[in-house]
C-alpha positions as CSV (number, residue, x, y, z in Angstrom):
1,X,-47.0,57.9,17.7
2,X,-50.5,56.9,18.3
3,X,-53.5,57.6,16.2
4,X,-53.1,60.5,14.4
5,X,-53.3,60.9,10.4
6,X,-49.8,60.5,8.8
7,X,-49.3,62.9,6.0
8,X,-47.1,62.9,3.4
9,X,-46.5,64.4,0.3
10,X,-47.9,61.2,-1.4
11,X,-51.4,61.4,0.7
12,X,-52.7,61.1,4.0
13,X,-54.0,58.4,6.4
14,X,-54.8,57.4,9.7
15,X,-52.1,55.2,11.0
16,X,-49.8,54.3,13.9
17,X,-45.8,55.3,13.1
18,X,-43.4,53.5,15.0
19,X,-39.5,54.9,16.0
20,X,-36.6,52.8,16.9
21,X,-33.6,54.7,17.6
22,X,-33.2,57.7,15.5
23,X,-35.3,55.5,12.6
24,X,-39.1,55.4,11.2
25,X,-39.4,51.8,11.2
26,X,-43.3,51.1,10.6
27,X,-46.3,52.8,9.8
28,X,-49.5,51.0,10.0
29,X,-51.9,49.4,12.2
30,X,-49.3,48.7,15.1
31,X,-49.7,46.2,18.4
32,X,-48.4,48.0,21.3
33,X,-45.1,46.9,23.6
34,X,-44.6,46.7,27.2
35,X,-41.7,48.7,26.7
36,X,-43.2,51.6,23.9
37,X,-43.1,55.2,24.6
38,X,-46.4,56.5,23.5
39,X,-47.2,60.0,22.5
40,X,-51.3,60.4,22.0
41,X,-51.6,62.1,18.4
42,X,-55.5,61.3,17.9
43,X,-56.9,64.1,16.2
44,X,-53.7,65.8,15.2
45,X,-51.6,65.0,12.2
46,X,-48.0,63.6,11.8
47,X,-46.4,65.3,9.3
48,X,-41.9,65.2,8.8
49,X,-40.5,68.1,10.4
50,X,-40.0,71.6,8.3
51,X,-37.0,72.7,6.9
52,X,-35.9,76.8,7.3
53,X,-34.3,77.1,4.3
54,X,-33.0,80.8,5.5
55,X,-32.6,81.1,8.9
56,X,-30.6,83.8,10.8
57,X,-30.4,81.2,13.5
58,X,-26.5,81.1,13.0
59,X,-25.4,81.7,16.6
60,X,-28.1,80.5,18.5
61,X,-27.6,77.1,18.4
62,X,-27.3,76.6,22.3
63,X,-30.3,79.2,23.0
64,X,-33.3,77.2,24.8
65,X,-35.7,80.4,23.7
66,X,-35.0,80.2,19.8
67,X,-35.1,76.8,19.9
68,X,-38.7,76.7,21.2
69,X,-39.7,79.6,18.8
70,X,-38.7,77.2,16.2
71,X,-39.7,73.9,17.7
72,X,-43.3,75.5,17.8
73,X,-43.4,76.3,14.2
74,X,-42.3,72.9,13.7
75,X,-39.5,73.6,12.5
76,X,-36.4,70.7,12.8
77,X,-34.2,71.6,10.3
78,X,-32.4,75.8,9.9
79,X,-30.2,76.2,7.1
80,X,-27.6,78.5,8.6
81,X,-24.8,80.9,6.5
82,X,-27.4,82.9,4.4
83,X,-26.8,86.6,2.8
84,X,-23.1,85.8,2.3
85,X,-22.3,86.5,5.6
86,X,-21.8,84.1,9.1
87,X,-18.8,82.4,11.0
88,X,-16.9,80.0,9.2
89,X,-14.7,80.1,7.5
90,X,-12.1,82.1,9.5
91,X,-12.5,83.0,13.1
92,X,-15.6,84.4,13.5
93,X,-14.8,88.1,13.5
94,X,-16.1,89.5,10.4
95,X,-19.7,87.7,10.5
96,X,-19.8,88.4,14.3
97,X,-19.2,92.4,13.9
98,X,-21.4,93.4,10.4
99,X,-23.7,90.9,10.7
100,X,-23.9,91.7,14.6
101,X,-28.0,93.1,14.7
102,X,-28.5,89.8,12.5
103,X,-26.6,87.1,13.2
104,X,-25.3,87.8,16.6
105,X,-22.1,86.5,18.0
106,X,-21.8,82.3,18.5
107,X,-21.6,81.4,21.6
108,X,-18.4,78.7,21.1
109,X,-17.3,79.3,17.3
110,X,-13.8,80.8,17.6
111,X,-12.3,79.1,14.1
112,X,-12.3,76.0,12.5
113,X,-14.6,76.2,9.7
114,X,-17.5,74.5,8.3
115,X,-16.7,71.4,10.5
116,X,-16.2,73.1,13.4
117,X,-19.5,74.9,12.8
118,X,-21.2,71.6,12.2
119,X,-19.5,70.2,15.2
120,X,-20.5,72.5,17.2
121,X,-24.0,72.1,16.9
122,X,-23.7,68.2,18.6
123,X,-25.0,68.0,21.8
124,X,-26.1,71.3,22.0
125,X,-29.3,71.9,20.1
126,X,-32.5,70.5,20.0
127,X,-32.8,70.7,16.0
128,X,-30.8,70.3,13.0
129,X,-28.4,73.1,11.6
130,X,-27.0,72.7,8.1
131,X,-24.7,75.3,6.6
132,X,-23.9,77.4,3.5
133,X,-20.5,78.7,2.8
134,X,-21.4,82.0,3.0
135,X,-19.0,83.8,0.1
136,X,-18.6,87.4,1.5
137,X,-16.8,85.9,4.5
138,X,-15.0,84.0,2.0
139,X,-14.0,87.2,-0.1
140,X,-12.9,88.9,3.6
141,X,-10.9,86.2,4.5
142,X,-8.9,86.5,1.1
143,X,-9.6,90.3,0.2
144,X,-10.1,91.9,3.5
145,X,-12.0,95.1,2.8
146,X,-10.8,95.8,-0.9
147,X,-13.1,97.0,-3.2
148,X,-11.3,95.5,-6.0
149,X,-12.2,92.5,-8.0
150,X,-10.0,89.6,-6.8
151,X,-7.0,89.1,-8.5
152,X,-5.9,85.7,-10.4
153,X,-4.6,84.4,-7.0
154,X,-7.2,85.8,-4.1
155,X,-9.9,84.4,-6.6
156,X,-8.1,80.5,-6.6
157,X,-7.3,81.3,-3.1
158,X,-11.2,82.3,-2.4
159,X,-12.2,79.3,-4.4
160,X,-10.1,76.7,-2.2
161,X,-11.8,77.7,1.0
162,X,-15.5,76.7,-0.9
163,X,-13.7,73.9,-2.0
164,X,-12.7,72.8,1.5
165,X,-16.0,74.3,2.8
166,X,-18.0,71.7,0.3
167,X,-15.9,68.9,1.4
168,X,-16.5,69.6,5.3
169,X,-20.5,69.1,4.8
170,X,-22.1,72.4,3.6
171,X,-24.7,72.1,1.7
172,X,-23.9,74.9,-1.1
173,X,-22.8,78.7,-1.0
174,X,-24.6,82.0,-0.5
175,X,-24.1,85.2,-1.5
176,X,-25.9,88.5,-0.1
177,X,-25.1,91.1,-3.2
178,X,-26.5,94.1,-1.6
179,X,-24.6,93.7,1.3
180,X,-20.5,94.3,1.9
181,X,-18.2,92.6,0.7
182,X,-20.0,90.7,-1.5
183,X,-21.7,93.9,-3.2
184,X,-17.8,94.2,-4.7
185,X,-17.4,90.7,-6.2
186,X,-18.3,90.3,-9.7
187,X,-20.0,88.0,-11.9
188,X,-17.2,86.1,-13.0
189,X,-15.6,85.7,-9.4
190,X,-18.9,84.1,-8.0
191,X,-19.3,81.9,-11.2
192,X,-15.7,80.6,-10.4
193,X,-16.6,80.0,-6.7
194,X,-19.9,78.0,-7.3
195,X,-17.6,76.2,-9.7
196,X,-16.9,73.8,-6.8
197,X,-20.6,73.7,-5.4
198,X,-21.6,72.8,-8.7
199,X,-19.1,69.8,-8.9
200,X,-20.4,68.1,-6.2
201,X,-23.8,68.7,-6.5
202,X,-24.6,71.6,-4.3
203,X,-27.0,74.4,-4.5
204,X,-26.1,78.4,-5.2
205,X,-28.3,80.3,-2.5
206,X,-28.5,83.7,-3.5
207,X,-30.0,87.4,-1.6
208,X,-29.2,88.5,-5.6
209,X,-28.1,92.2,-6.5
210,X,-30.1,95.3,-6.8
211,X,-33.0,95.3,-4.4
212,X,-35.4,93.2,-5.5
213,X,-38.8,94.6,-5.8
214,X,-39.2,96.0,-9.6
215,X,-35.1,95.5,-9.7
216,X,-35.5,91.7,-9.8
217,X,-34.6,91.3,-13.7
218,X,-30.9,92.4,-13.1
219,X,-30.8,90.2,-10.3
220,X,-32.0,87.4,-12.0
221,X,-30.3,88.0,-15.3
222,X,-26.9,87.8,-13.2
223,X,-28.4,84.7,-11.6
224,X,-28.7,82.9,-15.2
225,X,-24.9,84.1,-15.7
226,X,-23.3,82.5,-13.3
227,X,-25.7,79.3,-13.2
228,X,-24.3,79.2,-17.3
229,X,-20.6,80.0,-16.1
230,X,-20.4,76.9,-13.2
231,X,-23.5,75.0,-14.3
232,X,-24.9,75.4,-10.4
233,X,-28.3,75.0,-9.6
234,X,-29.4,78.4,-7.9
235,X,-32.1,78.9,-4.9
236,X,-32.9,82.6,-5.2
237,X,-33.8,83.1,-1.0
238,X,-36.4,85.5,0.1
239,X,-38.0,86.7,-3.3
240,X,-40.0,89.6,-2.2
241,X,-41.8,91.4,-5.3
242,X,-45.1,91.4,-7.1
243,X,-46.6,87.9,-8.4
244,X,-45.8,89.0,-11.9
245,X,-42.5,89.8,-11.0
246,X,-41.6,86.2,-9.6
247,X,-43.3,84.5,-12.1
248,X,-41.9,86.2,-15.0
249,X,-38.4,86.0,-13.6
250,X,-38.8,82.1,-13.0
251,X,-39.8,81.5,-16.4
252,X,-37.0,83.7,-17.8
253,X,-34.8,81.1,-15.4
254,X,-36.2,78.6,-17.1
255,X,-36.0,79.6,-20.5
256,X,-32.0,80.0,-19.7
257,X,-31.6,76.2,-18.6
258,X,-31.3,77.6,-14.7
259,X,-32.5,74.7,-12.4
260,X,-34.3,77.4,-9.9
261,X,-36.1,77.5,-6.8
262,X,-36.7,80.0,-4.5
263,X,-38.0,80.7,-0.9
264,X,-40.4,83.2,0.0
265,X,-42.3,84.0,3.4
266,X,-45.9,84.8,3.9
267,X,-45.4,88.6,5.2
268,X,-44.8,91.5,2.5
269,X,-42.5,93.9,4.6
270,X,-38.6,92.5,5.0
271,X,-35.7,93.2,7.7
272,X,-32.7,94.0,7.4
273,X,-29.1,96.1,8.9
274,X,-30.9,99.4,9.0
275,X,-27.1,100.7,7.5
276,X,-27.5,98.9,4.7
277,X,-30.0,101.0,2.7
278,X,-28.9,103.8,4.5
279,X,-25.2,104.3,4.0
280,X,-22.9,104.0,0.9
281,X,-21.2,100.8,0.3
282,X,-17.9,102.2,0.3
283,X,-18.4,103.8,4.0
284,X,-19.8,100.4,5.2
285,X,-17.2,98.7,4.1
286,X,-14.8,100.4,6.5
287,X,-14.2,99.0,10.0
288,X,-17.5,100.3,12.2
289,X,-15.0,102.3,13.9
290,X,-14.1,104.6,11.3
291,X,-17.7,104.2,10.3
292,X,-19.0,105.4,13.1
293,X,-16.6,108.7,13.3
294,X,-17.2,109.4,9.9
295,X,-21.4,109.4,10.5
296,X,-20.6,111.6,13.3
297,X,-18.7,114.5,11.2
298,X,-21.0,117.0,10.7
299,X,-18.9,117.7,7.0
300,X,-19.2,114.0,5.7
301,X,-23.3,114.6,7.0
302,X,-23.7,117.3,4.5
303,X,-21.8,115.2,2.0
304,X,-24.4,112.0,2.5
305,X,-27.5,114.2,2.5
306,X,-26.4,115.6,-0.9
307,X,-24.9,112.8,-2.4
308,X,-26.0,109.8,-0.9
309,X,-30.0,109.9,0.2
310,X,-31.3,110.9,-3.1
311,X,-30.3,107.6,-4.5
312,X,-31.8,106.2,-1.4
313,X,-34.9,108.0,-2.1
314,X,-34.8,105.9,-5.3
315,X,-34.1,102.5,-4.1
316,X,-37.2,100.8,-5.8
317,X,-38.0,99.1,-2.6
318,X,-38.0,102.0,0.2
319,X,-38.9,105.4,-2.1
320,X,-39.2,109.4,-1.3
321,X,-41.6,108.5,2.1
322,X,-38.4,105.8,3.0
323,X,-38.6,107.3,7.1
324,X,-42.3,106.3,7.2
325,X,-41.2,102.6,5.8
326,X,-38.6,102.0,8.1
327,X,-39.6,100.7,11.7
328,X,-36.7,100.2,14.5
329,X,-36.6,96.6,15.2
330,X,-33.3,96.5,17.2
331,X,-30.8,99.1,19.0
332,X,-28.1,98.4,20.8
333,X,-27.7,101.7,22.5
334,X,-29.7,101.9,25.8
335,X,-30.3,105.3,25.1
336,X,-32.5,104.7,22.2
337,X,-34.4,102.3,23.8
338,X,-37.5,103.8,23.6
339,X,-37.6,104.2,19.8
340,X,-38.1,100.3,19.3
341,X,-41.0,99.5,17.6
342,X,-41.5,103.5,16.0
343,X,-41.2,104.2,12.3
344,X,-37.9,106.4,11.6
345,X,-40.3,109.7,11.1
346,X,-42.1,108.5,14.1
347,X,-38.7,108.4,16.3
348,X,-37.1,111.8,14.4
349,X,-40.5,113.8,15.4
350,X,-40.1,112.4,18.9
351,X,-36.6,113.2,19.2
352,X,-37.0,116.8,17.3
353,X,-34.3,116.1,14.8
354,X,-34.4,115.6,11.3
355,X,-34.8,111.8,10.0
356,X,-31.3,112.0,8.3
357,X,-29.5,112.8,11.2
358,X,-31.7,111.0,13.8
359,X,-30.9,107.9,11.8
360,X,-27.3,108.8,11.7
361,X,-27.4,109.6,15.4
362,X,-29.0,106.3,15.8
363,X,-26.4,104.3,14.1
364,X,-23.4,105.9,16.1
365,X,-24.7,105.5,19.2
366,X,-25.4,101.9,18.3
367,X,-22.0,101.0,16.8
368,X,-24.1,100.4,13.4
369,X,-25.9,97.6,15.9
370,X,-29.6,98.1,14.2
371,X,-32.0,96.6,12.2
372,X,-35.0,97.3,11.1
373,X,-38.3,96.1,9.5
374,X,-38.3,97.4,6.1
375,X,-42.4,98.1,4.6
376,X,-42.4,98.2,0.5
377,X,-44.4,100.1,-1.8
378,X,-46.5,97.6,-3.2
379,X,-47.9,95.4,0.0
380,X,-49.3,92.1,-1.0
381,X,-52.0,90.5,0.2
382,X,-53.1,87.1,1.2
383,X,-54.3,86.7,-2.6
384,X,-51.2,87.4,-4.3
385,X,-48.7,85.5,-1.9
386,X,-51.0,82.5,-2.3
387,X,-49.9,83.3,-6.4
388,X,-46.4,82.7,-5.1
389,X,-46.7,79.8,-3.2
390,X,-48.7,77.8,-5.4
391,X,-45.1,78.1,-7.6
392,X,-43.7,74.7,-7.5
393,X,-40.2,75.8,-7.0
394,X,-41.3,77.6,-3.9
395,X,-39.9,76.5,-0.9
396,X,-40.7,77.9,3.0
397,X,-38.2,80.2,4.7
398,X,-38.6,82.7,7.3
399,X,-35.1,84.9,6.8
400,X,-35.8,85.0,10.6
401,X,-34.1,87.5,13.0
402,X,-34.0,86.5,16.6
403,X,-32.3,90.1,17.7
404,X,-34.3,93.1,18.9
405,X,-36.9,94.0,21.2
406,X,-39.3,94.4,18.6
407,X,-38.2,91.8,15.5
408,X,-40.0,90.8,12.5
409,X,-42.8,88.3,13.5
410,X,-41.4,85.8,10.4
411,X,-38.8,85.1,13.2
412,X,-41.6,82.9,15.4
413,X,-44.7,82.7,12.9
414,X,-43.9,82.2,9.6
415,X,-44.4,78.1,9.3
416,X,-47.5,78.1,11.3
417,X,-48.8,80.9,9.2
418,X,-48.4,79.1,6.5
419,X,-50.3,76.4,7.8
420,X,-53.2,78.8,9.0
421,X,-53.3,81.2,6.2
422,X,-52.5,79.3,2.6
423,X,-53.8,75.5,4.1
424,X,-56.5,76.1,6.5
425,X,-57.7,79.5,5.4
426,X,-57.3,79.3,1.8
427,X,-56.4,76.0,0.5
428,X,-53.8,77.6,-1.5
429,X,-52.0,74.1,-0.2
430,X,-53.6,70.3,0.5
431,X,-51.7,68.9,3.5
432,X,-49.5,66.9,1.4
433,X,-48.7,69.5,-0.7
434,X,-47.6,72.0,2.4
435,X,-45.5,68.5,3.2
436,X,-43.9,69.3,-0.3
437,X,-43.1,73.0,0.0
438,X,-41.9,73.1,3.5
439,X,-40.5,69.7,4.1
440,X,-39.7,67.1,1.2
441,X,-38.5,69.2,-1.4
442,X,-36.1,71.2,1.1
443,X,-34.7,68.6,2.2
444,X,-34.1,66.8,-1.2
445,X,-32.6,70.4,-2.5
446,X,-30.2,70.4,-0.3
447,X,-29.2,67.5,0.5
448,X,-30.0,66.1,4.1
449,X,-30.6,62.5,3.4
450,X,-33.7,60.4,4.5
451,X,-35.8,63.9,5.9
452,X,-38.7,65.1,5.1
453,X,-41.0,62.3,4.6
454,X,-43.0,60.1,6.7
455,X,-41.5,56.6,5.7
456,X,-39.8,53.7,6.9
457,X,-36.3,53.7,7.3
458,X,-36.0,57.4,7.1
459,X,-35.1,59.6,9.9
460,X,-37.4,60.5,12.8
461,X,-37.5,64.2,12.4
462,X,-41.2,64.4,13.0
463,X,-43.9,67.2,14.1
464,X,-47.8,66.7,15.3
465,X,-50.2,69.2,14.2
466,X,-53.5,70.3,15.4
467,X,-55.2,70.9,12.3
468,X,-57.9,73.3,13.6
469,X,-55.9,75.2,15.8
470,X,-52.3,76.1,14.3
471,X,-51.6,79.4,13.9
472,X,-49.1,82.1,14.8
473,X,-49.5,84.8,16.8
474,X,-47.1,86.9,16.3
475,X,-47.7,90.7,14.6
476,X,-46.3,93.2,13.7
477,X,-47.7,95.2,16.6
478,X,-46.7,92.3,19.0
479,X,-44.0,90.2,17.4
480,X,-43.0,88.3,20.2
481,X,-45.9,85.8,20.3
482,X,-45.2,82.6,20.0
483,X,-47.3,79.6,17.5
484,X,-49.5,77.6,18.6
485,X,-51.2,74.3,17.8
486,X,-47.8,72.3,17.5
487,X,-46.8,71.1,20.9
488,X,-44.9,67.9,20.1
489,X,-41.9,67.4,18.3
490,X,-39.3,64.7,17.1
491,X,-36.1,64.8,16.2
492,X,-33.7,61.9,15.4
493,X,-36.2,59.6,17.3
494,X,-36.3,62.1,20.6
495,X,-39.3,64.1,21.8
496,X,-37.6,67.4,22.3
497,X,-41.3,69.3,23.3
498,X,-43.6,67.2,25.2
499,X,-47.6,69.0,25.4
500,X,-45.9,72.4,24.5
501,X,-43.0,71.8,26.7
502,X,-38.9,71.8,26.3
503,X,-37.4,68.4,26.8
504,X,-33.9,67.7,28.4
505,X,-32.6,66.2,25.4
506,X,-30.6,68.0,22.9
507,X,-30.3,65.6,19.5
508,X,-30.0,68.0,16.8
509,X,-27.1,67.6,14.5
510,X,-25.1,69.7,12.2
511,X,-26.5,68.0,8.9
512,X,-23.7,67.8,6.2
513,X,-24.5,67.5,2.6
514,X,-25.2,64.0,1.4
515,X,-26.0,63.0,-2.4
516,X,-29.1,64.2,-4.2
517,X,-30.0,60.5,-5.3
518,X,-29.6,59.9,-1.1
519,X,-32.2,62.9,-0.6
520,X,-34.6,61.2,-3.1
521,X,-34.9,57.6,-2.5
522,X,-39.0,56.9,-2.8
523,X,-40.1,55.7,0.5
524,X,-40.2,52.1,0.8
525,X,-43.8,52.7,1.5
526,X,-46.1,54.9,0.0
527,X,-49.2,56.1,2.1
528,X,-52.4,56.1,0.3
529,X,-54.7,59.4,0.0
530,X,-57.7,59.5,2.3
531,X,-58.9,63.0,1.4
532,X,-57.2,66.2,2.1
């Protein structure tokens, strides 16, 4: 890699990097071989590939499209089982069907577990997947759709499968409280199931209970409880509430003994199953089936609309004008088609039906297959995210979606508008700082060995940056455009996109856990600064 400035979390410079293999193995002033490979970075900067510490990415290891969305971003790392809720363990069902407008179905996972998750990645993707053992398809493998805390024997039984989970490579557990099942387990049975995380050093990843938004205290006072009951370390994923809010909540983490860090992506409005703020736990917990009939009863409507949508008129982060906040991000019905893109009012006026029962209407025909970007009462600007980043224990994730016709834009622009917005834009980040939050201190957090740094002897995961022209494209309006300004990328010593082009080869791998002390070896050399 030829001339560009290498940029690391201890500095930048202009030099040469050298890759043997899947290996950094100089950086410097280097003599060119007969044999080298050269890629032209002169004017650009080499910085170590980012990490996606919560990707929905889950079951699209093998697609060429998502793979370039990510690539592009510069992105060569997803961290895969978030919100409680993917594949392994077990045979795929239960992630594949609730979390079907989020996840999608995988393409080859049919059983195995973790390792056969991990596995499956070889060969087949051009970046790195790691995996958390998501603990609502834990608690459905033992519990099935019991409301009930676990009993003496499903929780040891629940506890073995993290156990074995842990030992086949992930990188920690997740939980998604707010969704099904895991909106049933309580404090005490996720304390005993990070018990094994904790043991071996892994990391508790949590979307924590009630909402978040002006809810977070709850959240985060559970959080502190089972961190105390386990002694995890906890990663609180997409923390989406006022500056104030994170702040205060971090330093109450703190004040408890909680190692804590958190992810959080440069957009204010969220996504999510539109059913999950929409219908009661205890009717999504049911098989969509029987869902599905019951939405359709005109007796069980009257029921929800009196029962039901007041509290959802109350959720903290939707409110009384909830239709207007909502915007249809994917339907699986053909016959609702045209609605992508609208708000919920926007759809109900079109349809001439109320926004209660168009959204009910909606769901049925879909099979409960929608989602849906979520706006919030309070949006944030450019100002206050900048607050939240500048957080030390902020790390970048995108919580991106890659179903729908018209997705969230976090899916395909969230690193590069980092880059644009908070480095370029504002300096809320130096260069080697964004190296820190998006790259080094993911990959030391959880585990992936010699990534995220520029340095010899660690691995060549590696993306080159146009400075001056990085930025995403992607809106809300048009959330399909894709980043630009990063058009080549390593990993593992390959160029998988050449000038903005797919390569042949496919070298991800499905990264299992290795030691924190692996993670954070100092580089053999450090770069000096040259200016930011």
């Amino acid at each position: 890699m030829r001339g560009g400035t290498v940029v690391d979390p201890d500095g930048m410079r202009h030099a040469d990097v050298a890759i043997e293999g899947e290996t950094i193995t100089e950086i410097g002033e280097i003599p060119v071989g007969p044999d080298d490979r050269i890629i032209d970075c002169r004017g650009r900067y080499i910085l170590p590939g980012f990490v996606d510490t919560h990707s929905h990415a889950d079951g699209f290891v093998e697609d060429a499209s998502v793979q370039r969305s990510l690539l592009k971003q510069g992105v060569t790392t997803a961290i895969a089982g978030q919100d409680g809720v993917s594949y392994a363990p077990g045979d795929g069902a239960y992630g594949s069907e609730y979390f079907a407008a989020i996840n999608g179905a995988h393409p080859g996972y049919s059983g195995g577990g973790v390792a056969a998750y991990l596995a499956g990645v070889e060969g087949r993707s051009r970046l790195n997947f790691a995996y958390l053992v998501p603990a609502g398809t834990v608690r459905w493998e033992v519990c099935g759709r019991s409301k009930a805390p676990a009993d003496e024997a499903q929780r040891a039984a629940m506890v073995e499968l993290v156990e074995q989970g842990m030992r086949e490579g992930a990188v920690g557990l997740s939980t998604g409280l707010d969704y099904v099942p895991g909106l049933f387990a309580t404090t005490d049975e996720i304390g005993a199931l990070c018990s094994p995380v904790a043991s071996v050093g892994g990391v508790y990843v949590t979307h924590m209970r009630g909402g978040y938004e002006a809810n977070s205290a709850a959240g985060v006072e559970e959080i502190a409880r089972i961190s105390a009951l386990s002694g995890a370390r906890v990663h609180i994923s997409h923390f989406h509430a006022q500056a104030e809010i994170v702040q205060e909540q971090l330093e109450a983490l703190a004040r408890a003994g909680v190692d804590a860090t958190f992810d959080a992506y440069p957009y204010t409005r969220g996504c999510t199953l539109l059913g999950m703020p929409l219908l009661p736990p205890e009717l999504s917990v049911l098989p969509a089936e029987a869902v599905v009939e019951a939405i359709q009863d005109p007796a069980e409507r009257i029921g929800l609309r009196r029962d039901w949508f007041p509290a959802v008129e109350r959720n903290a982060s939707l409110g009384p004008g909830w239709p207007s906040m909502i915007t249809l991000a994917h339907i699986a019905a053909p016959a609702f088609a045209w609605a992508h893109g609208l708000t919920l009012d926007a759809a109900a006026a079109k349809a001439g039906a109320d926004p209660i029962d168009f959204a009910l209407d909606l769901l049925a025909a879909s099979r409960l297959q929608v989602n849906a970007v979520m706006a919030v009462p309070h949006e944030r600007g450019v100002a206050e995210l900048a607050r939240i980043f500048s957080n030390p224990a902020h790390m970048g994730g995108s919580d991106g979606i890659f179903i729908g016709a018209h997705p969230h834009p976090r899916a395909r622009g969230t690193f590069a508008r980092y880059l644009r917005e908070f480095v370029r834009e504002t300096s809320t980040w130096s260069w080697p700082e964004a190296v820190r939050h998006l790259s080094a201190a993911p990959a030391a957090r959880f585990g992936l060995g010699r990534r995220g740094r520029v340095a010899p002897g660690w691995i060549a995961d590696l993306i080159v940056v146009d400075p001056e022209a990085v930025r995403d494209t992607a809106t809300y309006e048009r959330p399909l455009g894709e980043a630009v300004g990063i058009d080549d990328v390593v990993v593992a010593g390959e160029q998988v996109l050449s000038r903005g082009a797919l390569g042949e080869s496919k070298p991800g791998r499905g990264l299992r856990r290795q030691s924190a002390s692996a993670s954070l070896v100092e580089p053999t050399r450090r770069l000096e600064s040259a200016g930011e």
